[in-house]
DSSP file (Angstrom, degrees, kcal/mol; ACC not computed):
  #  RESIDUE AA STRUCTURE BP1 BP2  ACC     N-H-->O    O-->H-N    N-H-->O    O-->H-N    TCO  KAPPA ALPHA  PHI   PSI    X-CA   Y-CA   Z-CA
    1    1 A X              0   0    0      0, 0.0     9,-0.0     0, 0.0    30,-0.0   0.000 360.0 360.0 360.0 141.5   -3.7    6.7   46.3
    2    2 A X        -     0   0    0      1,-0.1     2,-0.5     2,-0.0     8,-0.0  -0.345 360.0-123.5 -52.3 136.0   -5.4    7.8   43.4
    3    3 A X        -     0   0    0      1,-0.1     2,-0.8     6,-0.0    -1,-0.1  -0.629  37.4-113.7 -85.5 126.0   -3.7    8.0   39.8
    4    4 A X        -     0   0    0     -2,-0.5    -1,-0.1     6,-0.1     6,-0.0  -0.335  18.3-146.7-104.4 156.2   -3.9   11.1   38.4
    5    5 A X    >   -     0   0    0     -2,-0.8     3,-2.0     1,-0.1    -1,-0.1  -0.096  31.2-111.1 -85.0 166.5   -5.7   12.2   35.4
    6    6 A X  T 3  S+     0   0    0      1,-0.3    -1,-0.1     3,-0.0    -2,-0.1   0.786 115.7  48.2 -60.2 -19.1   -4.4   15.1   33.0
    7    7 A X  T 3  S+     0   0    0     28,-0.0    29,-3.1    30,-0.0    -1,-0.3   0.126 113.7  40.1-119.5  17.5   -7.3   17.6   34.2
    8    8 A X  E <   -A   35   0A   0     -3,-2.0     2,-0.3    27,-0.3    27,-0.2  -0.947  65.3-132.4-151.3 167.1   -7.0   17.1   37.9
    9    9 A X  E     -A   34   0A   0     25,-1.7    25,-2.7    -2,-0.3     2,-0.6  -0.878  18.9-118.3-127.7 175.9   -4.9   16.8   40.7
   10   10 A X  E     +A   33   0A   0     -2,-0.3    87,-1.1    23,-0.2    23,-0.3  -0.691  36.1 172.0-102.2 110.8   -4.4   14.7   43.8
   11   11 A X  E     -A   32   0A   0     21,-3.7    21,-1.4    -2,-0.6     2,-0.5  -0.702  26.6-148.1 -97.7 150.4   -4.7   16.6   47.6
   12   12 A X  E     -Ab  31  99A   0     86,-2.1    88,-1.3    19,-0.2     2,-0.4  -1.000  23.6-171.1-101.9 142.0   -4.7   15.2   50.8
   13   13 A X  E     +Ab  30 100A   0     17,-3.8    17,-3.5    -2,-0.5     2,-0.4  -0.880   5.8 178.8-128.4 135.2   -6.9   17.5   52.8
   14   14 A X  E     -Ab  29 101A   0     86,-3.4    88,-1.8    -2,-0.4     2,-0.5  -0.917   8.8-154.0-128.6 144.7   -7.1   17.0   56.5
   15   15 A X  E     + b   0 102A   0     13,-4.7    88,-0.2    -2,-0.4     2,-0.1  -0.904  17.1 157.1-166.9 179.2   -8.9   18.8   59.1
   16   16 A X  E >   + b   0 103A   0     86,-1.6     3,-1.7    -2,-0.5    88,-0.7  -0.422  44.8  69.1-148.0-178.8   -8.8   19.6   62.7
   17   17 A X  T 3  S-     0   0    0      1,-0.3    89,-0.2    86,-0.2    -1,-0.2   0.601 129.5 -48.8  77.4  10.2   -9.9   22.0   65.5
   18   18 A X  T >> S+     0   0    0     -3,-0.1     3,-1.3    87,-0.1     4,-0.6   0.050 114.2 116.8 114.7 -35.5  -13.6   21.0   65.3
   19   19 A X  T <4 S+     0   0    0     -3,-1.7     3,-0.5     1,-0.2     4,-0.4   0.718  70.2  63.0 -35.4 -30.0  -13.5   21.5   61.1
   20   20 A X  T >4 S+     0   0    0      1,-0.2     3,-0.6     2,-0.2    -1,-0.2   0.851  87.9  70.7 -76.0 -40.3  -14.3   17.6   60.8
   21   21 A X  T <4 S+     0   0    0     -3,-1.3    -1,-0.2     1,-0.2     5,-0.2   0.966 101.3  47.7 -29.0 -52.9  -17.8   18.4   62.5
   22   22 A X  T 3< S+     0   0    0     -4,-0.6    37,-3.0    -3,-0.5    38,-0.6   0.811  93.8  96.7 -78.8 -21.2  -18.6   20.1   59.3
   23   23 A X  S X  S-     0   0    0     -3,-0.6     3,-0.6    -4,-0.4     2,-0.3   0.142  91.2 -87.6 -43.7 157.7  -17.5   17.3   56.6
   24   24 A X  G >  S+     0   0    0      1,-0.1     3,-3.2    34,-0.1    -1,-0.2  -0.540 118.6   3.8 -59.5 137.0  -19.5   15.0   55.1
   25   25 A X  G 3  S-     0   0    0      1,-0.3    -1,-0.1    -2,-0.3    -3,-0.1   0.807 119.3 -88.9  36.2  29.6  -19.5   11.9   57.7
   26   26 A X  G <  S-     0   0    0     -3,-0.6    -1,-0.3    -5,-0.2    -4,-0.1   0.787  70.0-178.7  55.3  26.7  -17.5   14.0   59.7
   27   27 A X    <   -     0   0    0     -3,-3.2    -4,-0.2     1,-0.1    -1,-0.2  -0.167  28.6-162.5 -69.7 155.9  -14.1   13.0   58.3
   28   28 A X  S    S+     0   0    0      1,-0.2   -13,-4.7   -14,-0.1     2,-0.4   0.880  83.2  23.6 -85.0 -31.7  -10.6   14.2   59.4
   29   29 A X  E     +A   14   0A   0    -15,-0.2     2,-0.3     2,-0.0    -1,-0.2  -0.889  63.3 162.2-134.5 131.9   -8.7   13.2   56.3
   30   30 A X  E     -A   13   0A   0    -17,-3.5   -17,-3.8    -2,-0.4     2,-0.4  -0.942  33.2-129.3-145.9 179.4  -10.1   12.6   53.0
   31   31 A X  E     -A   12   0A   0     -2,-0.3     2,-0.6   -19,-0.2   -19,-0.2  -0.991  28.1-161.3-124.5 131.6   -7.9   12.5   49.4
   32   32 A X  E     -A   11   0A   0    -21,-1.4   -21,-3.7    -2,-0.4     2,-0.5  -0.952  23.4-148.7-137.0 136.5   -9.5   14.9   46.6
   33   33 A X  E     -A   10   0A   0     -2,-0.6     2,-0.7   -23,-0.3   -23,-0.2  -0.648  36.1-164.8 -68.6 101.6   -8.9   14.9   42.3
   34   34 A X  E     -A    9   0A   0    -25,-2.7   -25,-1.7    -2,-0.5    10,-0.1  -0.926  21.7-112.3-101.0 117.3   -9.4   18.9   42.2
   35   35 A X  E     -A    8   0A   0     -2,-0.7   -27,-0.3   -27,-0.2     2,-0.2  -0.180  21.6-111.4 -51.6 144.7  -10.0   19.8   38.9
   36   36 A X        -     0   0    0    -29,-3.1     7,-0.1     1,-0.1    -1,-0.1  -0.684  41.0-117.4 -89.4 147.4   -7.5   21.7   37.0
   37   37 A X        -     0   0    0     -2,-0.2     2,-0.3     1,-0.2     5,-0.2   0.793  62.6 -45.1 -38.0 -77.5   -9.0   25.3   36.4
   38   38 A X        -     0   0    0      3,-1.9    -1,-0.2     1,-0.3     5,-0.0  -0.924  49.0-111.2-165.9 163.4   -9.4   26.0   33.3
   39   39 A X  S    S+     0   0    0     -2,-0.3    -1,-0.3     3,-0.1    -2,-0.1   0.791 127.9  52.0 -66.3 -68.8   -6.7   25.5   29.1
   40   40 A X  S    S+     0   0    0      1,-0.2     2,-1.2    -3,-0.1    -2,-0.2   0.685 121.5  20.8 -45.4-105.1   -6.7   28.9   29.4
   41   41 A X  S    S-     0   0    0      1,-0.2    -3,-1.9    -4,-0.1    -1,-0.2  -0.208  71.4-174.2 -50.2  86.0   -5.4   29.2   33.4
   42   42 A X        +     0   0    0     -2,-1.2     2,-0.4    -5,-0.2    -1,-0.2   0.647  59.0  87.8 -52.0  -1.3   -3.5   25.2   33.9
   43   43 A X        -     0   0    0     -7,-0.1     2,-0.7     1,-0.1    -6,-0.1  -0.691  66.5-148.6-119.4 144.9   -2.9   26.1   37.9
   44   44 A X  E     -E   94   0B   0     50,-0.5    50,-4.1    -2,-0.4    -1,-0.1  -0.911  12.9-149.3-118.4 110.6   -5.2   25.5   40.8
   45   45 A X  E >>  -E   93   0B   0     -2,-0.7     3,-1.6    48,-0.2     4,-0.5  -0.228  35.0-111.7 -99.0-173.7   -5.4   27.4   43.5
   46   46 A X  H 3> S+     0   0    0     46,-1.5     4,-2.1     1,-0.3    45,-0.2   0.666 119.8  62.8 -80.3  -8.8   -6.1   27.2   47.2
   47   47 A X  H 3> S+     0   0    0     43,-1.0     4,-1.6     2,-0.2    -1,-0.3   0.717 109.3  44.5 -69.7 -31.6   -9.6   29.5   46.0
   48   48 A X  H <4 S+     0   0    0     -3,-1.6    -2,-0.2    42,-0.2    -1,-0.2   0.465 111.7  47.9 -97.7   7.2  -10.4   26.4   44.0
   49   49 A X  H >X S+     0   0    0     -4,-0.5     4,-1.5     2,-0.1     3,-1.4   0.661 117.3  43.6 -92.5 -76.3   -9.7   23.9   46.5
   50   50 A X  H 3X S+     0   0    0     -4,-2.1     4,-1.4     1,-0.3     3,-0.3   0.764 115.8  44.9 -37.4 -52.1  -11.7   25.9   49.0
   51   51 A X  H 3X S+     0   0    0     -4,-1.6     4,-1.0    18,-0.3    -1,-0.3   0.888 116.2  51.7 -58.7 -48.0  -14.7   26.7   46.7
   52   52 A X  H <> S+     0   0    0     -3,-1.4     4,-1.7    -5,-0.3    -1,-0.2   0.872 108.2  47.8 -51.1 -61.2  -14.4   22.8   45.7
   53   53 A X  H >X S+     0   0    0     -4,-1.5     3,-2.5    -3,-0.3     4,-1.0   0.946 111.4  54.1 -66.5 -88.0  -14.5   21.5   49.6
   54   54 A X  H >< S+     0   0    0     -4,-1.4     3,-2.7     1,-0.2     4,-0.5   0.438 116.1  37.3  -4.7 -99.0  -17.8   24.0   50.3
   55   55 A X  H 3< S+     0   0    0     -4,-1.0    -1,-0.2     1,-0.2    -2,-0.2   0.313 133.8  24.8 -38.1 -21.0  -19.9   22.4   47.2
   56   56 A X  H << S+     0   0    0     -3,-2.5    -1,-0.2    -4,-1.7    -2,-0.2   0.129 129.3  21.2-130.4  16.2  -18.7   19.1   47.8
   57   57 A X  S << S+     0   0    0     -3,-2.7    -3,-0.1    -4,-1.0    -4,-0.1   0.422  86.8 104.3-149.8 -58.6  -17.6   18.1   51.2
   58   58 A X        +     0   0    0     -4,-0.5   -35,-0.2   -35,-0.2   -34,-0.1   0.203  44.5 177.9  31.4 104.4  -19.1   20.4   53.1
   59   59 A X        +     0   0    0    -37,-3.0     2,-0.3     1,-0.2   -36,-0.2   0.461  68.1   6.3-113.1  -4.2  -22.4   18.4   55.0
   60   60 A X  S    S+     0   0    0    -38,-0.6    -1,-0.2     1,-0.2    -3,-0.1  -0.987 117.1  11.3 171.7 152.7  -23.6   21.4   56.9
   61   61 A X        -     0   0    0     -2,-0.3     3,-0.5     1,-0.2    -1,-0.2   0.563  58.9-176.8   4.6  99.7  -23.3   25.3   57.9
   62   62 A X  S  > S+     0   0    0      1,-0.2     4,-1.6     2,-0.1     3,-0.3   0.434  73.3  71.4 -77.4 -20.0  -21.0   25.9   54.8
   63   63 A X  T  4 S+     0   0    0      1,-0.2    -1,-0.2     2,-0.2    -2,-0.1   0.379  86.7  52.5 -98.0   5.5  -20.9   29.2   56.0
   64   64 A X  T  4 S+     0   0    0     -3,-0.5    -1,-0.2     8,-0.1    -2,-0.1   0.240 116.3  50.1 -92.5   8.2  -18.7   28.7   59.2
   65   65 A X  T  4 S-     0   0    0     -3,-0.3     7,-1.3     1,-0.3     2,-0.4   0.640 123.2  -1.5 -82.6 -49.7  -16.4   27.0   56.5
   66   66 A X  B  <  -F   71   0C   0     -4,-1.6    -1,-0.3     5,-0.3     2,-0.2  -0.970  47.0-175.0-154.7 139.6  -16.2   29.6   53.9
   67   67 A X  S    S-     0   0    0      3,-2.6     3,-0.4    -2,-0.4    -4,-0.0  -0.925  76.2  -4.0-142.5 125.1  -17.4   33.1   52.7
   68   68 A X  S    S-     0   0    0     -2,-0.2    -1,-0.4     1,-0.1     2,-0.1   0.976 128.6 -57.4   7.4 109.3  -16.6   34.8   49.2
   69   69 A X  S    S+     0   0    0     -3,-0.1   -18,-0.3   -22,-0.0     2,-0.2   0.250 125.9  75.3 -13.7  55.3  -14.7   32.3   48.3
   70   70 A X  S    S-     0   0    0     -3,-0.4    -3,-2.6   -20,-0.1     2,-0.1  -0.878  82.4 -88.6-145.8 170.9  -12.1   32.1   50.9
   71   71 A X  B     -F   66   0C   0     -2,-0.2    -5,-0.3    -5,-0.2     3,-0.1  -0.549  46.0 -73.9 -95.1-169.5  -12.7   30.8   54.5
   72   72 A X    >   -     0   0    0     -7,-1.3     3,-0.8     1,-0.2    -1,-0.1   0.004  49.9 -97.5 -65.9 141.4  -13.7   32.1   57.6
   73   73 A X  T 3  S+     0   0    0      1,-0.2    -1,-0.2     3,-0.0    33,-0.1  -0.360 112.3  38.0 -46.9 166.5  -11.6   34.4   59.9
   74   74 A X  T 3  S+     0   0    0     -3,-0.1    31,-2.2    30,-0.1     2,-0.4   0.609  86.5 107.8  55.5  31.2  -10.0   31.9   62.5
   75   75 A X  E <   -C  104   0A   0     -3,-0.8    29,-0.2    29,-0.2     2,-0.2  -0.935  61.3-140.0-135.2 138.1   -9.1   28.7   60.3
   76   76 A X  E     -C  103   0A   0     27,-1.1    27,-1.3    -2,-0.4     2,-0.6  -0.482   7.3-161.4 -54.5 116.0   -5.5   28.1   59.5
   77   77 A X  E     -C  102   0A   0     -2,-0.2     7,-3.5    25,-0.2     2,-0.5  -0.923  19.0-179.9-125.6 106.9   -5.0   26.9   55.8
   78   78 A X  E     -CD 101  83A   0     23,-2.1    23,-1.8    -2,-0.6     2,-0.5  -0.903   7.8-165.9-115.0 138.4   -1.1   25.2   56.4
   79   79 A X  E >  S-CD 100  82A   0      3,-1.4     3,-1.0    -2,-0.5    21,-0.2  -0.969  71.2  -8.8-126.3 109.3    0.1   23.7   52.8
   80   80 A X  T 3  S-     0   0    0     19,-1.2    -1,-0.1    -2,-0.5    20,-0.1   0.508 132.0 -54.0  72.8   3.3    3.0   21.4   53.0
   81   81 A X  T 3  S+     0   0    0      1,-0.3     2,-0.7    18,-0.2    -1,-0.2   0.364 118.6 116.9 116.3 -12.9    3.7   22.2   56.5
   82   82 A X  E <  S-D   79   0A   0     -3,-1.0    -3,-1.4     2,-0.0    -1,-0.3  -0.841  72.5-125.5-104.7 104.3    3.7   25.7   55.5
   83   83 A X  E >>  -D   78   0A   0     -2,-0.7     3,-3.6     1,-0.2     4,-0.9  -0.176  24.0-134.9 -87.3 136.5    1.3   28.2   56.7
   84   84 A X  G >4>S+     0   0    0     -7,-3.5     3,-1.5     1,-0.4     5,-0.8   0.852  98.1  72.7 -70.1 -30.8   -0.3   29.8   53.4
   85   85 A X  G 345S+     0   0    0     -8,-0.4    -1,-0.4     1,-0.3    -2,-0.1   0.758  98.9  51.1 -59.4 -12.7   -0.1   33.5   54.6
   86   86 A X  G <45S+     0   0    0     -3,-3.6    -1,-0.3    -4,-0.1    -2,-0.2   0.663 117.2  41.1 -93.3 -18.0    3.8   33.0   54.0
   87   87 A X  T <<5S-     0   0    0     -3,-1.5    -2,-0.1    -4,-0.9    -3,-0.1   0.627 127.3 -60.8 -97.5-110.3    3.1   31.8   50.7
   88   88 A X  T > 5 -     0   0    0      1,-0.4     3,-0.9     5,-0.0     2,-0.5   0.328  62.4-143.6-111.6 -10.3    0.1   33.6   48.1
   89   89 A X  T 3 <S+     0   0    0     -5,-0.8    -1,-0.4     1,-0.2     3,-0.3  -0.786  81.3   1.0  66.8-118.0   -2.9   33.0   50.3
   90   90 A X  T 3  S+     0   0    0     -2,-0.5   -43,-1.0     1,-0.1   -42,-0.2   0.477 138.2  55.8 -21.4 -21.8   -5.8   32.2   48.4
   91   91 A X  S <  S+     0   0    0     -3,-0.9    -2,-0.2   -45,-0.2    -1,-0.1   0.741  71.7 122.5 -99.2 -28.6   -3.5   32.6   45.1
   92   92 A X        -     0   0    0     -3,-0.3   -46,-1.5   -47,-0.2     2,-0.2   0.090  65.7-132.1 -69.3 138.4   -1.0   30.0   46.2
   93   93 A X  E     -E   45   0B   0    -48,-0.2     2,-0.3   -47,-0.1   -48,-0.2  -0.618  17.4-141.9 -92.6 139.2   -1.1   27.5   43.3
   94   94 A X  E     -E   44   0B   0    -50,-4.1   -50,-0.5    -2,-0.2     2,-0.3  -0.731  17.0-162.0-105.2 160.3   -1.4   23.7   44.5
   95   95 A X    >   -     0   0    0     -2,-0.3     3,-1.3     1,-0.2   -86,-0.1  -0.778  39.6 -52.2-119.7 169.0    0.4   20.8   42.7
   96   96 A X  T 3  S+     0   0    0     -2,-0.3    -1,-0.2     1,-0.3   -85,-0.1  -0.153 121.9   8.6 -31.7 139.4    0.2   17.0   42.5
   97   97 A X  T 3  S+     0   0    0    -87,-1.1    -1,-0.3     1,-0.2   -86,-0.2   0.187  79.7 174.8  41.4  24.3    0.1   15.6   46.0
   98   98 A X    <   -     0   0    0     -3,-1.3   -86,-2.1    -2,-0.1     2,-0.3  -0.234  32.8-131.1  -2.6 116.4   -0.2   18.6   48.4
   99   99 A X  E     -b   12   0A   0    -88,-0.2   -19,-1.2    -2,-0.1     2,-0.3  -0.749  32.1-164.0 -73.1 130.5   -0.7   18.1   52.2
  100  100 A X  E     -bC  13  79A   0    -88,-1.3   -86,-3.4    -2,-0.3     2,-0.5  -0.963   7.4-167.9 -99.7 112.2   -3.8   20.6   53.0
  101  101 A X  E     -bC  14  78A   0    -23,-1.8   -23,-2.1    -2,-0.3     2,-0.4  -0.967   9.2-175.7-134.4  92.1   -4.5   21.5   56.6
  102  102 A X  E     +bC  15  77A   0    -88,-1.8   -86,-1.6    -2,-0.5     2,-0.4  -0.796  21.1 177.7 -73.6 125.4   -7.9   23.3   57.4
  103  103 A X  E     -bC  16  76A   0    -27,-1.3   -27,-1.1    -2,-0.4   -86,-0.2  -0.888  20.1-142.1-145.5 122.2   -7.5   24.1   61.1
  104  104 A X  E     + C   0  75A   0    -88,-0.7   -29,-0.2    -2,-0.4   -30,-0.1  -0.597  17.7 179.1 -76.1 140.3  -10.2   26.1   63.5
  105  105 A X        +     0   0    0    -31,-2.2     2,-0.7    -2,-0.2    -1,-0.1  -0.102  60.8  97.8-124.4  30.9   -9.0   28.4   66.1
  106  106 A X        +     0   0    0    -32,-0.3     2,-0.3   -89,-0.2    -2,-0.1  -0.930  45.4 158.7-113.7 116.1  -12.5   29.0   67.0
  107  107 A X        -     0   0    0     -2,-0.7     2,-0.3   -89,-0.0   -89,-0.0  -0.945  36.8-124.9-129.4 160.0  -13.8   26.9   70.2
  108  108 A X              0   0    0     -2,-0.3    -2,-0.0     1,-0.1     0, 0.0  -0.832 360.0 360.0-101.6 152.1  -16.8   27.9   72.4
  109  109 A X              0   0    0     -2,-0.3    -1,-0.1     0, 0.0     0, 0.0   0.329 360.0 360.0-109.7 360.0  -16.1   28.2   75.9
């Protein structure tokens, strides 16, 4: 695992449901150093994660991942097991070593 440095922190970000199509080299599971926000604002939230994955993991349509800097209706963002709409939602602040779960509920028939 990566050690981490004072200005980022360490995710493991996985995803499922057809989401890995979109990845860089199609991966399911990748580990990312998300830079911490900002002195002024220390905490990083799942809006900087998302915005983060787009610009930089992202290989393709970036816009069936994400759109004003949230995703798409129909993907599942579960954090720690926990599905984020029970927590802050876009606001929910991530910490050191956060589980990250992108999941599509979108299939074509």
């Amino acid at each position: 695992m990566a050690e981490k440095s004072e200005n980022t922190i360490n995710l493991s970000v996985e995803f499922s449901g057809g989401m890995e199509l979109l990845m860089k080299d199609k991966m399911r599971k990748t580990q990312i150093d998300l830079p911490v926000s900002s002195q002024q604002q220390p905490t990083t939230t799942v809006r900087d994660l998302i915005i983060y994955i787009r610009d930089n993991v992202v290989a393709e349509k970036k816009e069936l991942f994400s759109k004003d800097d949230t995703v798409c209706p129909g993907i599942l963002v579960i954090i720690n097991e926990i599905d984020w709409e029970v927590e802050d939602g876009i606001d929910t602040v991530l910490n050191n070593n956060d589980n990250v779960l992108f999941i599509s509920t979108l299939h074509g028939g």
